[in-house]
PQR file with spaces between the fields and no chain letter, atoms N, CA, C, O and H, PARSE charges and radii, in Angstrom:
ATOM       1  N    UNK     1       0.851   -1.174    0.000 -0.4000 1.5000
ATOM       2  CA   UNK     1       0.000    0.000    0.000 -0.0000 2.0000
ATOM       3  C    UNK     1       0.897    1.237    0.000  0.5500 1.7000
ATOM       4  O    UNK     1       1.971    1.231    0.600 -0.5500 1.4000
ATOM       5  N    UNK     2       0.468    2.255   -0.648 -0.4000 1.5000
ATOM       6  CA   UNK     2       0.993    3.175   -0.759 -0.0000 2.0000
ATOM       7  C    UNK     2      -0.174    4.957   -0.417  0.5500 1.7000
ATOM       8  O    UNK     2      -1.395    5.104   -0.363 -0.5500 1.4000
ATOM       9  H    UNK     2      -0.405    2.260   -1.135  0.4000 1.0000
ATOM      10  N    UNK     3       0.750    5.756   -0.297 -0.4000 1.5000
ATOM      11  CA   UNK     3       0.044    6.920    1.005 -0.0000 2.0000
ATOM      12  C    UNK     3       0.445    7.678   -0.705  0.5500 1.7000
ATOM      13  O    UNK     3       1.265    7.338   -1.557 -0.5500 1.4000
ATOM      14  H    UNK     3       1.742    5.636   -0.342  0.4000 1.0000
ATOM      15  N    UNK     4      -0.430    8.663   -0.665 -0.4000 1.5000
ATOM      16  CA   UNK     4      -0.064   10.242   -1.394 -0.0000 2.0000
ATOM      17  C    UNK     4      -0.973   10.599   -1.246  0.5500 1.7000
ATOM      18  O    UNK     4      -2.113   10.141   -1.328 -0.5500 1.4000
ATOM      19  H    UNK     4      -1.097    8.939    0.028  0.4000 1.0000
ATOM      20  N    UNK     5      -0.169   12.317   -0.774 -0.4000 1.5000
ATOM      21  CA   UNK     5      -0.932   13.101   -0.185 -0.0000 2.0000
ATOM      22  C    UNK     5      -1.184   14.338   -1.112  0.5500 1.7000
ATOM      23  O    UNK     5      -0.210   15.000   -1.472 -0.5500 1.4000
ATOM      24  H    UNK     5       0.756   12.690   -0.706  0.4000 1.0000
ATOM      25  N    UNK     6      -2.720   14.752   -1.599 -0.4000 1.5000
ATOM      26  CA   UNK     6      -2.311   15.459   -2.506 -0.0000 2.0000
ATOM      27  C    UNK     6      -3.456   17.300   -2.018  0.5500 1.7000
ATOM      28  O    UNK     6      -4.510   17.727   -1.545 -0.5500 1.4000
ATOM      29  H    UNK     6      -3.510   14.214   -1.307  0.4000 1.0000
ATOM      30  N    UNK     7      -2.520   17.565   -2.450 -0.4000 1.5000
ATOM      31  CA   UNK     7      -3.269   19.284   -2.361 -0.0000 2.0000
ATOM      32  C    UNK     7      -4.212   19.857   -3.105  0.5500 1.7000
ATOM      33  O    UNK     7      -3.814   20.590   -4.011 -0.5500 1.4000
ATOM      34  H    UNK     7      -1.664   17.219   -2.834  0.4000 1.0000
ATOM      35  N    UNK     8      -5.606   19.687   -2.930 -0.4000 1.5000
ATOM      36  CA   UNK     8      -6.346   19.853   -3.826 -0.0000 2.0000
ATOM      37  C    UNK     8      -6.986   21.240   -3.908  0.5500 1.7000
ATOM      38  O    UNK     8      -8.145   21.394   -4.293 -0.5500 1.4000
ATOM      39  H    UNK     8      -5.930   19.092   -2.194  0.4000 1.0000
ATOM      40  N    UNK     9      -6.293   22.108   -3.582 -0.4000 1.5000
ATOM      41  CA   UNK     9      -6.422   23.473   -4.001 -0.0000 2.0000
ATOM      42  C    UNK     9      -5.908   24.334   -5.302  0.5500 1.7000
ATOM      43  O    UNK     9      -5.796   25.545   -5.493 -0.5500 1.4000
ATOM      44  H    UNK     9      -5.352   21.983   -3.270  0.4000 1.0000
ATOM      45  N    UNK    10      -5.626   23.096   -6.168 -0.4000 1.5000
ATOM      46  CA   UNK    10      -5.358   23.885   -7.366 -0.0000 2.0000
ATOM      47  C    UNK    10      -6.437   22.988   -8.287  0.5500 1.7000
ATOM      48  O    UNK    10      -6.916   22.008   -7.715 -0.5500 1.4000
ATOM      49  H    UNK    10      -5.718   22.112   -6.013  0.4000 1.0000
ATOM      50  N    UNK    11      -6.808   23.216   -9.506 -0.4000 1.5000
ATOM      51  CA   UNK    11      -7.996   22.753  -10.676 -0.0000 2.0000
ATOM      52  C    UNK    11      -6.763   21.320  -10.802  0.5500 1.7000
ATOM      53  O    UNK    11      -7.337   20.259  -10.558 -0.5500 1.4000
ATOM      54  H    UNK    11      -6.419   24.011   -9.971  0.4000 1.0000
ATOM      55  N    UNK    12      -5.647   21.188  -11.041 -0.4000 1.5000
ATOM      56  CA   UNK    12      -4.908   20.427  -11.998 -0.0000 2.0000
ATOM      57  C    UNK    12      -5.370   18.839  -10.166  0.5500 1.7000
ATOM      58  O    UNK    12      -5.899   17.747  -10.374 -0.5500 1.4000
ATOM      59  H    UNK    12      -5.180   22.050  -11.240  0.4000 1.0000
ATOM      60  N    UNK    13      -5.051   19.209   -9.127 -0.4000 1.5000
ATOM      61  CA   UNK    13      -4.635   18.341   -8.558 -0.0000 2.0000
ATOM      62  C    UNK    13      -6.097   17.854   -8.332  0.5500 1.7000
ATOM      63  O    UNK    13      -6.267   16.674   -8.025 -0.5500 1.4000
ATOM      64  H    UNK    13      -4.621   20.096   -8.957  0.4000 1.0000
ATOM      65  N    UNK    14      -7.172   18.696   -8.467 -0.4000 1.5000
ATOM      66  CA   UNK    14      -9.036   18.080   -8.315 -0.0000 2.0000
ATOM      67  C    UNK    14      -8.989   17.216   -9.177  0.5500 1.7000
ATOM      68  O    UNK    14      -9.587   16.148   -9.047 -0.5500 1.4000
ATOM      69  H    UNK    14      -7.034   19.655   -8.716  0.4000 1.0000
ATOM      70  N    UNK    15      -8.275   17.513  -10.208 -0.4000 1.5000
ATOM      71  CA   UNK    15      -8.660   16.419  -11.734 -0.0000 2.0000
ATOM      72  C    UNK    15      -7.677   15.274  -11.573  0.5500 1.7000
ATOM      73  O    UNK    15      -8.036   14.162  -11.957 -0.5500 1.4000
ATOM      74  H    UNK    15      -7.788   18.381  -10.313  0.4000 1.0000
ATOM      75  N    UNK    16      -6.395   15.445  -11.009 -0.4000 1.5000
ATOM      76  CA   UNK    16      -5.758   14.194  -10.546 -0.0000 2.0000
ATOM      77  C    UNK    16      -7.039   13.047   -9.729  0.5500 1.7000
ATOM      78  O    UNK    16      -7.626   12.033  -10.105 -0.5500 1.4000
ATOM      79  H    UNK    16      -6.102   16.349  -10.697  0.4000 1.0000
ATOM      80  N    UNK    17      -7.040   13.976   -8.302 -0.4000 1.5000
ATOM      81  CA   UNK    17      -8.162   13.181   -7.333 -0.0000 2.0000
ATOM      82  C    UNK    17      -9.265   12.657   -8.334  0.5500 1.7000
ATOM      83  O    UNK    17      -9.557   11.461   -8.357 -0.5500 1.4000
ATOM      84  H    UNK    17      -6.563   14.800   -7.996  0.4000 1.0000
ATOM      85  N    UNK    18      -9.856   13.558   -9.140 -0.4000 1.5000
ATOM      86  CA   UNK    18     -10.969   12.523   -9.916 -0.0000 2.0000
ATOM      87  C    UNK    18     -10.740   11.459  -10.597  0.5500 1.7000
ATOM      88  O    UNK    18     -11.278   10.358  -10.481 -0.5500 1.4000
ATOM      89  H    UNK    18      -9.619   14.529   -9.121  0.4000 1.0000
ATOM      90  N    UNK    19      -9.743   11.873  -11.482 -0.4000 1.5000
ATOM      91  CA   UNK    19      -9.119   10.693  -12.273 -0.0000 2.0000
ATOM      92  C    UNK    19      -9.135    9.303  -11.485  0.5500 1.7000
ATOM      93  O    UNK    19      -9.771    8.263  -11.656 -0.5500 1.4000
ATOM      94  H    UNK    19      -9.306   12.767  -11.576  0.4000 1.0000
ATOM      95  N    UNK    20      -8.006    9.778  -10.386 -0.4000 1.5000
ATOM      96  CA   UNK    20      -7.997    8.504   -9.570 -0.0000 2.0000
ATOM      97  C    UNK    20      -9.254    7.861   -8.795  0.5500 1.7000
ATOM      98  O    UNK    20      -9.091    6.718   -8.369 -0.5500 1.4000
ATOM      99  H    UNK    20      -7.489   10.622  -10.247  0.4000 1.0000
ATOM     100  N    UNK    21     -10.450    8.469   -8.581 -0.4000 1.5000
ATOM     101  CA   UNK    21     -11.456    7.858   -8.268 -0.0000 2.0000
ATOM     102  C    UNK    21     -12.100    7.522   -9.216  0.5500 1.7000
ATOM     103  O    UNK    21     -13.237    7.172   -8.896 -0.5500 1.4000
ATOM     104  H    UNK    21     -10.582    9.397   -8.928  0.4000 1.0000
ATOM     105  N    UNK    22     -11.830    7.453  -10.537 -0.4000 1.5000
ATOM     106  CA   UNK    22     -12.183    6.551  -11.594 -0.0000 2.0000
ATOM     107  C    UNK    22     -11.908    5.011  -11.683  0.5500 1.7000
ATOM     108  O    UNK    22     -12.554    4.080  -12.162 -0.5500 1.4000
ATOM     109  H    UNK    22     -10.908    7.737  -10.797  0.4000 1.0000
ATOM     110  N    UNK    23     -10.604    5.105  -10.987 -0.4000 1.5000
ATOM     111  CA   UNK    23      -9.690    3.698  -11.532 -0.0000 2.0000
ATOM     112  C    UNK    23      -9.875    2.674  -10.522  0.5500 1.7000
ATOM     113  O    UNK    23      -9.888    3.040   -9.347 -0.5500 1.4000
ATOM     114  H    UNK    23     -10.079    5.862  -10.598  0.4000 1.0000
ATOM     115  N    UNK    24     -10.033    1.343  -10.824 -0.4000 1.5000
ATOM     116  CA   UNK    24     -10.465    0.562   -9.721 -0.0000 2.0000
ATOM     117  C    UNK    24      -9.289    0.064   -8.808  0.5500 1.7000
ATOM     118  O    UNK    24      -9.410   -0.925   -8.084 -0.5500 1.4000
ATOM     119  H    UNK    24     -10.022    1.045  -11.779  0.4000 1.0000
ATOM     120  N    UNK    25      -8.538    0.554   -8.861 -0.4000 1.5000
ATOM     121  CA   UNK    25      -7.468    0.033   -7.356 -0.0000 2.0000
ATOM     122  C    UNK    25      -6.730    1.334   -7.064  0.5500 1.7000
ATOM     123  O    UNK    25      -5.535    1.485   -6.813 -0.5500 1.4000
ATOM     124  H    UNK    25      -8.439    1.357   -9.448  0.4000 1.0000
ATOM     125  N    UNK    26      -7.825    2.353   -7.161 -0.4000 1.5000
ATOM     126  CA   UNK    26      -7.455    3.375   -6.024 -0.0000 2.0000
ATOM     127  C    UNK    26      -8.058    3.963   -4.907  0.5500 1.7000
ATOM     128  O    UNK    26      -8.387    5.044   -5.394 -0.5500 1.4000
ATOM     129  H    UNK    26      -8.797    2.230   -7.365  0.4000 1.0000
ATOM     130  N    UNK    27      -8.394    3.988   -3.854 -0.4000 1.5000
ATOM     131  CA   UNK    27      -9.524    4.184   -3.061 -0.0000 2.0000
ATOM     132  C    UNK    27      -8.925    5.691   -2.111  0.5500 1.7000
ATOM     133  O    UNK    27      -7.820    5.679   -1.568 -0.5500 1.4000
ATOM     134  H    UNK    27      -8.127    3.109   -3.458  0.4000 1.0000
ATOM     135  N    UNK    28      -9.693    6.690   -2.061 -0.4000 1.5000
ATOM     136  CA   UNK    28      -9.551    7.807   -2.057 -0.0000 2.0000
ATOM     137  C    UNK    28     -10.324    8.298   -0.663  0.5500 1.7000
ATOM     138  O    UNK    28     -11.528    8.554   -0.613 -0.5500 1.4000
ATOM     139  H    UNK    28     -10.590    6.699   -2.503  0.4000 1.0000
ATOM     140  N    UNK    29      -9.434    8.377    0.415 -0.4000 1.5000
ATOM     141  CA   UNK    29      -9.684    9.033    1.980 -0.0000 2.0000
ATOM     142  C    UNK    29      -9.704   10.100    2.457  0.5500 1.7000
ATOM     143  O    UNK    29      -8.915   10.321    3.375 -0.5500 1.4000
ATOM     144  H    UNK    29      -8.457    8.170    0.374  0.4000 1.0000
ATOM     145  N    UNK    30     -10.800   11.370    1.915 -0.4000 1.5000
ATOM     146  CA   UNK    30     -10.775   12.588    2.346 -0.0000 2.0000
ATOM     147  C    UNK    30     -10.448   12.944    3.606  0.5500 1.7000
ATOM     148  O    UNK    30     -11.059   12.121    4.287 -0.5500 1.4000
ATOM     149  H    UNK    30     -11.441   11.191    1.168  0.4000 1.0000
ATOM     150  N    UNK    31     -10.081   13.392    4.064 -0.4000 1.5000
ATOM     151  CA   UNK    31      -9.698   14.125    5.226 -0.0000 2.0000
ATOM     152  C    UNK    31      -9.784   15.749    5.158  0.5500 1.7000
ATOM     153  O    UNK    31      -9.646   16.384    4.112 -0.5500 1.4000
ATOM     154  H    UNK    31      -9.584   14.060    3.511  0.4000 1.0000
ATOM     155  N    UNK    32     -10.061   16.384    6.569 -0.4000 1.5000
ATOM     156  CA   UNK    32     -10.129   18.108    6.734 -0.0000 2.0000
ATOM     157  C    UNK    32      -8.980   17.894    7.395  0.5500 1.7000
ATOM     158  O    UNK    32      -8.779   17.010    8.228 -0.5500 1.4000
ATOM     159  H    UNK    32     -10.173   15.869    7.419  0.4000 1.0000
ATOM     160  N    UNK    33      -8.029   18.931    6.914 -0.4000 1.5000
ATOM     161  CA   UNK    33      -7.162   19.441    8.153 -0.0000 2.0000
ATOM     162  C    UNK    33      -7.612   21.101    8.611  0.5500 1.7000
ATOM     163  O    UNK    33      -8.230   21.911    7.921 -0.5500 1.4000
ATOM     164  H    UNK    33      -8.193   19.649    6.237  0.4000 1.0000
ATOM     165  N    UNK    34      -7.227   21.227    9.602 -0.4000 1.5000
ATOM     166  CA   UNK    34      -7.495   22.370   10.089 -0.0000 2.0000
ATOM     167  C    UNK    34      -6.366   23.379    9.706  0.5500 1.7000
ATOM     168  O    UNK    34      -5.177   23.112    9.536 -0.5500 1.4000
ATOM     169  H    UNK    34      -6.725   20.570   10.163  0.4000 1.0000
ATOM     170  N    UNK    35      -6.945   24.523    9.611 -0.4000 1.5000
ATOM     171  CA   UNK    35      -6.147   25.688    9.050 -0.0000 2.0000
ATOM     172  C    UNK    35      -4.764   26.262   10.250  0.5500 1.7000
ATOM     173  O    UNK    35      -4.896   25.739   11.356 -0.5500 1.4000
ATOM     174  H    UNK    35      -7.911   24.740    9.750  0.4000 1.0000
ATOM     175  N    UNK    36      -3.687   27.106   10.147 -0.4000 1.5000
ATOM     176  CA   UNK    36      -2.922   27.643   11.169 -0.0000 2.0000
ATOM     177  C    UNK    36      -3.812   28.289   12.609  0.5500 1.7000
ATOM     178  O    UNK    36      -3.408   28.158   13.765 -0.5500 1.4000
ATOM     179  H    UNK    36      -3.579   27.532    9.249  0.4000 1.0000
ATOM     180  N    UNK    37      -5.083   28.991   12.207 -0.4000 1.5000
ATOM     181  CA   UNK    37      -5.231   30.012   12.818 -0.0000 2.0000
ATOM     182  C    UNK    37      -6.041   28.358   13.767  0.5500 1.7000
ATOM     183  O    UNK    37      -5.575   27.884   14.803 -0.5500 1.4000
ATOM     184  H    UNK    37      -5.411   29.097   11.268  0.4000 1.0000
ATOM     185  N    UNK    38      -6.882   27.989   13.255 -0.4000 1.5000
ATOM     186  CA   UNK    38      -7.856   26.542   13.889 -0.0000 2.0000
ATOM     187  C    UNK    38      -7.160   26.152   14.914  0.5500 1.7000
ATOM     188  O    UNK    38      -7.627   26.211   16.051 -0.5500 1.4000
ATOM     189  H    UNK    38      -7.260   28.374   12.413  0.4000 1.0000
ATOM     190  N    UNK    39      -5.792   25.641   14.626 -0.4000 1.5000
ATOM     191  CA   UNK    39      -4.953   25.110   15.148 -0.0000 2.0000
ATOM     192  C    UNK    39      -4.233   25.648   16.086  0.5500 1.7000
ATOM     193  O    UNK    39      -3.840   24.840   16.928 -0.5500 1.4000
ATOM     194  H    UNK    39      -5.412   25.593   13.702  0.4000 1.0000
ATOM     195  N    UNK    40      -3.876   26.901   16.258 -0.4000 1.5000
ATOM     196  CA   UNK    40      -3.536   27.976   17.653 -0.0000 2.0000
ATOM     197  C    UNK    40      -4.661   27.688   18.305  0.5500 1.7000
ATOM     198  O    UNK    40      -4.537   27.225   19.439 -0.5500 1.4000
ATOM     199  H    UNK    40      -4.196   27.557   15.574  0.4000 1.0000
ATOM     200  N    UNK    41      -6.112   27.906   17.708 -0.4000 1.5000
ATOM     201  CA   UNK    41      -7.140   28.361   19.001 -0.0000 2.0000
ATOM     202  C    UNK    41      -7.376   26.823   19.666  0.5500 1.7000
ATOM     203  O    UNK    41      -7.713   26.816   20.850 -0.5500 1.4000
ATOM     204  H    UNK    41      -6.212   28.282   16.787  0.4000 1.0000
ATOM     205  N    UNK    42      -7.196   25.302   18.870 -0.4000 1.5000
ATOM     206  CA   UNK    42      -7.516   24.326   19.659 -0.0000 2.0000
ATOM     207  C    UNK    42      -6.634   23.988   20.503  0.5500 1.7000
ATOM     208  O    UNK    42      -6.888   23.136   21.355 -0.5500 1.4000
ATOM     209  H    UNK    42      -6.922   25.308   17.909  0.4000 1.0000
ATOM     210  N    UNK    43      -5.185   24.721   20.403 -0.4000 1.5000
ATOM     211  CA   UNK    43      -4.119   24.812   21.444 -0.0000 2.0000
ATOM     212  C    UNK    43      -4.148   25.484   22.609  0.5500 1.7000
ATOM     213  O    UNK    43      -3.849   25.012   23.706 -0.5500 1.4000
ATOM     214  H    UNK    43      -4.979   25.413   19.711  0.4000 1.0000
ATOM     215  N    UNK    44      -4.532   26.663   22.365 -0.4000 1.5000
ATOM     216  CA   UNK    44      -5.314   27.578   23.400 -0.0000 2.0000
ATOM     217  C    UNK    44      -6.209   26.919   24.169  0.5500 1.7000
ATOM     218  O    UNK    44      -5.985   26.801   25.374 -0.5500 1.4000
ATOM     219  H    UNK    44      -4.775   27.046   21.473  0.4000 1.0000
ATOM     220  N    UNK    45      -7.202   26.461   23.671 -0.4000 1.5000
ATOM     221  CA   UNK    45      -8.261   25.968   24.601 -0.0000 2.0000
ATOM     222  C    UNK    45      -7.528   24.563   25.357  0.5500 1.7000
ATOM     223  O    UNK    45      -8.132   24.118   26.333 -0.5500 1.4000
ATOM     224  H    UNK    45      -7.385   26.557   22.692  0.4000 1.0000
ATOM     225  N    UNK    46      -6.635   24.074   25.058 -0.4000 1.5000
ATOM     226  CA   UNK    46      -6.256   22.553   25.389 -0.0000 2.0000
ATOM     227  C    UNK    46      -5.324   23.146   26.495  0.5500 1.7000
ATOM     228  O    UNK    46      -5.035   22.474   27.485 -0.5500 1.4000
ATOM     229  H    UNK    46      -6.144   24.435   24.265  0.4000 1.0000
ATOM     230  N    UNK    47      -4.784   24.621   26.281 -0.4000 1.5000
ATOM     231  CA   UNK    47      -3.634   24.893   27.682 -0.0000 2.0000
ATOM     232  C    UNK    47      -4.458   25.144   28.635  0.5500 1.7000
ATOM     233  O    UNK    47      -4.143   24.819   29.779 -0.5500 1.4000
ATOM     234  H    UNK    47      -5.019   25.167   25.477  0.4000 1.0000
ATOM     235  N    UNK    48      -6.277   26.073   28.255 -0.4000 1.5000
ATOM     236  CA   UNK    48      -6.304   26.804   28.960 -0.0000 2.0000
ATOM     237  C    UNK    48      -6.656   28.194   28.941  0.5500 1.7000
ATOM     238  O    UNK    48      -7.036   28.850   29.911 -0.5500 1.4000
ATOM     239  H    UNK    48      -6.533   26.337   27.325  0.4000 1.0000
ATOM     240  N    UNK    49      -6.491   28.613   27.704 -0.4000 1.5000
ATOM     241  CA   UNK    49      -6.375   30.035   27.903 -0.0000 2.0000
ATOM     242  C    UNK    49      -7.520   30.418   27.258  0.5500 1.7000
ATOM     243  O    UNK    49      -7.509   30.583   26.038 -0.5500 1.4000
ATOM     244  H    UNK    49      -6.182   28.081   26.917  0.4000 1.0000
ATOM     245  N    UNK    50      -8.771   30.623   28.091 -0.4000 1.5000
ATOM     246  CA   UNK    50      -9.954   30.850   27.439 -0.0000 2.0000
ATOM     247  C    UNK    50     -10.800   31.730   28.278  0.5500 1.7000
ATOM     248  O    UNK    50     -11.139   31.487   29.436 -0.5500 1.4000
ATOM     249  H    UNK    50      -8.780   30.489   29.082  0.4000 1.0000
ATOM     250  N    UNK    51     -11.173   32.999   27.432 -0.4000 1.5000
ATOM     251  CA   UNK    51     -12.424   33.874   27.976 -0.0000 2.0000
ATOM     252  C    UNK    51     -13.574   33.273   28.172  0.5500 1.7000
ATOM     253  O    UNK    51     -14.128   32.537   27.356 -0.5500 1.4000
ATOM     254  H    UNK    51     -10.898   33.197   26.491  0.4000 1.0000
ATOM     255  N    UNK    52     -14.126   33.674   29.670 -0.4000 1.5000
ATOM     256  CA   UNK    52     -15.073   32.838   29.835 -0.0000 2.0000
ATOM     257  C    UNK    52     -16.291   34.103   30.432  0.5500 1.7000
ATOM     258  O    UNK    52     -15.878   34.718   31.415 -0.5500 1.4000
ATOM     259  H    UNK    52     -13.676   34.272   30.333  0.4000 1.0000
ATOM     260  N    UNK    53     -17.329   34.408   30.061 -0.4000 1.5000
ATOM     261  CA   UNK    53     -18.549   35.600   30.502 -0.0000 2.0000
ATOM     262  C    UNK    53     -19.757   34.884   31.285  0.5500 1.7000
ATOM     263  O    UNK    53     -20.020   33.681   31.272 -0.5500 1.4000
ATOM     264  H    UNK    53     -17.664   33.909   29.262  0.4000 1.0000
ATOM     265  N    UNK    54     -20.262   35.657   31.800 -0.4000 1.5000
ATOM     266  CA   UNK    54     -21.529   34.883   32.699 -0.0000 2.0000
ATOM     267  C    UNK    54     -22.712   34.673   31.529  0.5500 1.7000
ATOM     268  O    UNK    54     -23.407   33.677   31.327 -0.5500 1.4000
ATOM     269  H    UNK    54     -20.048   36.634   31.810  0.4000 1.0000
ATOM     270  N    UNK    55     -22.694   35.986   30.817 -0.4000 1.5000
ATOM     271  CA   UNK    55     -23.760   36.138   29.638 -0.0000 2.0000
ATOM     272  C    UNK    55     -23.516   36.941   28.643  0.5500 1.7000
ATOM     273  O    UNK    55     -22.535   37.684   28.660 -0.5500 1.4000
ATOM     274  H    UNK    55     -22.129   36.795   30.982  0.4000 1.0000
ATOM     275  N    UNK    56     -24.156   36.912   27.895 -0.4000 1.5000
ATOM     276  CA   UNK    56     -24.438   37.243   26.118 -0.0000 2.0000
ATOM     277  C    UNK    56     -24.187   38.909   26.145  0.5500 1.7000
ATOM     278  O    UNK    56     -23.765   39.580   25.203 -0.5500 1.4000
ATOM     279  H    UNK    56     -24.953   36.309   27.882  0.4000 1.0000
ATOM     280  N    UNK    57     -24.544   39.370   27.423 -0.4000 1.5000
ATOM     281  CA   UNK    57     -24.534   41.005   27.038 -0.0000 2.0000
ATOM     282  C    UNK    57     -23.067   41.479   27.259  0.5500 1.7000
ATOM     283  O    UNK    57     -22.394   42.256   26.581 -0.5500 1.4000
ATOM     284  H    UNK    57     -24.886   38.826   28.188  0.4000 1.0000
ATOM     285  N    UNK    58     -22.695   40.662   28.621 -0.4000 1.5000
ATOM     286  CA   UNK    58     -21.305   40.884   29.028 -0.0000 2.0000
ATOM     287  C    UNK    58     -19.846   40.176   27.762  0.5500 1.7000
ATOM     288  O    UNK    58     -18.653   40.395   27.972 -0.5500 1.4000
ATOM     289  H    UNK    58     -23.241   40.031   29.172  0.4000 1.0000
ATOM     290  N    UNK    59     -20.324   39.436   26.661 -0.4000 1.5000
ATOM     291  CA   UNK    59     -19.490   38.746   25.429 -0.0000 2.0000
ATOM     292  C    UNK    59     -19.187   39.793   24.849  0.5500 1.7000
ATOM     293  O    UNK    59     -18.053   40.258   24.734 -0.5500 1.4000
ATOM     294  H    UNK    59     -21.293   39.258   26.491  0.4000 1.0000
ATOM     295  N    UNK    60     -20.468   40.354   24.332 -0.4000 1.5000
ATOM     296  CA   UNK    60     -20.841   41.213   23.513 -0.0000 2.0000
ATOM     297  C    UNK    60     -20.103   42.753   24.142  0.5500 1.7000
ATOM     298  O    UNK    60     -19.148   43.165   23.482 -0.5500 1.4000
ATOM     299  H    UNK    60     -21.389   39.976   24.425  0.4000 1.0000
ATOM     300  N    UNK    61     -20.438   43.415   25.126 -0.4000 1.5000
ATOM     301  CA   UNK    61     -19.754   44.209   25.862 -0.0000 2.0000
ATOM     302  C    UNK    61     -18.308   44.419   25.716  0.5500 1.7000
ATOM     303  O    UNK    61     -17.788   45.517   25.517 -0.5500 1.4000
ATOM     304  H    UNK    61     -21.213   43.081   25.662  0.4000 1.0000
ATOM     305  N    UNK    62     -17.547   43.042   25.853 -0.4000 1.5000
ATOM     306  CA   UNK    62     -16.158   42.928   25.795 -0.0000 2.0000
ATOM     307  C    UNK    62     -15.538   43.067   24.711  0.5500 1.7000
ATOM     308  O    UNK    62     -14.430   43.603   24.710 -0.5500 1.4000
ATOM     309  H    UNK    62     -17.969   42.150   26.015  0.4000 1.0000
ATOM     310  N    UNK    63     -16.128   42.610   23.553 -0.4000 1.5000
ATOM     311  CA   UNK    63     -15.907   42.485   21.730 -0.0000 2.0000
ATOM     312  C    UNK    63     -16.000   43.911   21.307  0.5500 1.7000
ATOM     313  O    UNK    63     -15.192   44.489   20.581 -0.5500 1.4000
ATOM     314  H    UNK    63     -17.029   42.175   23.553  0.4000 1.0000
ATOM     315  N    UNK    64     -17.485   44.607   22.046 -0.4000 1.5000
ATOM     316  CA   UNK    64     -17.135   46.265   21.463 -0.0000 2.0000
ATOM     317  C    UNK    64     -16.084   47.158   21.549  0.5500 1.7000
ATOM     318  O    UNK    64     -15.648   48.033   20.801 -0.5500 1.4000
ATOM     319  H    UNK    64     -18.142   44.138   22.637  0.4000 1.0000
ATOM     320  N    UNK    65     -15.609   46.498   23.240 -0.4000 1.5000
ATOM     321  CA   UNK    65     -14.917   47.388   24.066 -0.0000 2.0000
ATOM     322  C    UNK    65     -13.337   47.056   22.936  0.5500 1.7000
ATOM     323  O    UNK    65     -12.507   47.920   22.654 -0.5500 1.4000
ATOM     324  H    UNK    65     -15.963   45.787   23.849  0.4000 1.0000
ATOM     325  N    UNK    66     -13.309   45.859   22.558 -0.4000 1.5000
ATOM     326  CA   UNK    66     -12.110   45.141   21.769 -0.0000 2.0000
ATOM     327  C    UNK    66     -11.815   46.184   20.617  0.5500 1.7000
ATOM     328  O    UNK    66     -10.767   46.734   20.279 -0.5500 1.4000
ATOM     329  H    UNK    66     -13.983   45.158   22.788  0.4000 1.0000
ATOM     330  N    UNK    67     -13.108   46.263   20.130 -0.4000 1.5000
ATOM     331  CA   UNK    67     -13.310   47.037   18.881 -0.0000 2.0000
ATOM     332  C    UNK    67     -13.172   48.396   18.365  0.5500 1.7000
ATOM     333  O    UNK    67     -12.967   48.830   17.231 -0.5500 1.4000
ATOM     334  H    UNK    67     -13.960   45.816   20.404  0.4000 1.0000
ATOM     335  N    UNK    68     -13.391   49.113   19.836 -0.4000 1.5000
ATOM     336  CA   UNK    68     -13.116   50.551   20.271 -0.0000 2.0000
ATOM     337  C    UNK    68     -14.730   51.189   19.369  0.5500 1.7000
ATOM     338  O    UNK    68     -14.924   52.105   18.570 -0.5500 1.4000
ATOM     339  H    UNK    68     -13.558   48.761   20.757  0.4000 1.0000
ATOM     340  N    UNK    69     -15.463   50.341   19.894 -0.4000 1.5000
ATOM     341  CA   UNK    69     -17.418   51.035   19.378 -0.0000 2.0000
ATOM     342  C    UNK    69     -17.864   50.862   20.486  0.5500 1.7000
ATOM     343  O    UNK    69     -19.041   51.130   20.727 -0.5500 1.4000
ATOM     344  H    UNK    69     -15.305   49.597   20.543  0.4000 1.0000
Protein backbone atom coordinates (compact mmCIF):
# COMPACT_ATOMS: atom_id res chain seq x y z
CA UNK A 1 0.00 0.00 0.00
CA UNK A 2 0.99 3.17 -0.76
CA UNK A 3 0.04 6.92 1.00
CA UNK A 4 -0.06 10.24 -1.39
CA UNK A 5 -0.93 13.10 -0.19
CA UNK A 6 -2.31 15.46 -2.51
CA UNK A 7 -3.27 19.28 -2.36
CA UNK A 8 -6.35 19.85 -3.83
CA UNK A 9 -6.42 23.47 -4.00
CA UNK A 10 -5.36 23.88 -7.37
CA UNK A 11 -8.00 22.75 -10.68
CA UNK A 12 -4.91 20.43 -12.00
CA UNK A 13 -4.63 18.34 -8.56
CA UNK A 14 -9.04 18.08 -8.32
CA UNK A 15 -8.66 16.42 -11.73
CA UNK A 16 -5.76 14.19 -10.55
CA UNK A 17 -8.16 13.18 -7.33
CA UNK A 18 -10.97 12.52 -9.92
CA UNK A 19 -9.12 10.69 -12.27
CA UNK A 20 -8.00 8.50 -9.57
CA UNK A 21 -11.46 7.86 -8.27
CA UNK A 22 -12.18 6.55 -11.59
CA UNK A 23 -9.69 3.70 -11.53
CA UNK A 24 -10.47 0.56 -9.72
CA UNK A 25 -7.47 0.03 -7.36
CA UNK A 26 -7.45 3.37 -6.02
CA UNK A 27 -9.52 4.18 -3.06
CA UNK A 28 -9.55 7.81 -2.06
CA UNK A 29 -9.68 9.03 1.98
CA UNK A 30 -10.78 12.59 2.35
CA UNK A 31 -9.70 14.12 5.23
CA UNK A 32 -10.13 18.11 6.73
CA UNK A 33 -7.16 19.44 8.15
CA UNK A 34 -7.50 22.37 10.09
CA UNK A 35 -6.15 25.69 9.05
CA UNK A 36 -2.92 27.64 11.17
CA UNK A 37 -5.23 30.01 12.82
CA UNK A 38 -7.86 26.54 13.89
CA UNK A 39 -4.95 25.11 15.15
CA UNK A 40 -3.54 27.98 17.65
CA UNK A 41 -7.14 28.36 19.00
CA UNK A 42 -7.52 24.33 19.66
CA UNK A 43 -4.12 24.81 21.44
CA UNK A 44 -5.31 27.58 23.40
CA UNK A 45 -8.26 25.97 24.60
CA UNK A 46 -6.26 22.55 25.39
CA UNK A 47 -3.63 24.89 27.68
CA UNK A 48 -6.30 26.80 28.96
CA UNK A 49 -6.37 30.04 27.90
CA UNK A 50 -9.95 30.85 27.44
CA UNK A 51 -12.42 33.87 27.98
CA UNK A 52 -15.07 32.84 29.84
CA UNK A 53 -18.55 35.60 30.50
CA UNK A 54 -21.53 34.88 32.70
CA UNK A 55 -23.76 36.14 29.64
CA UNK A 56 -24.44 37.24 26.12
CA UNK A 57 -24.53 41.00 27.04
CA UNK A 58 -21.30 40.88 29.03
CA UNK A 59 -19.49 38.75 25.43
CA UNK A 60 -20.84 41.21 23.51
CA UNK A 61 -19.75 44.21 25.86
CA UNK A 62 -16.16 42.93 25.80
CA UNK A 63 -15.91 42.49 21.73
CA UNK A 64 -17.14 46.27 21.46
CA UNK A 65 -14.92 47.39 24.07
CA UNK A 66 -12.11 45.14 21.77
CA UNK A 67 -13.31 47.04 18.88
CA UNK A 68 -13.12 50.55 20.27
CA UNK A 69 -17.42 51.03 19.38
Amino acid sequence: MTTVIIDTRSEEAKKMVEFLKSTRYARIVETNVPNDETLEAIHAVEEGKVNSYSSAKELMSSLKKKAGV
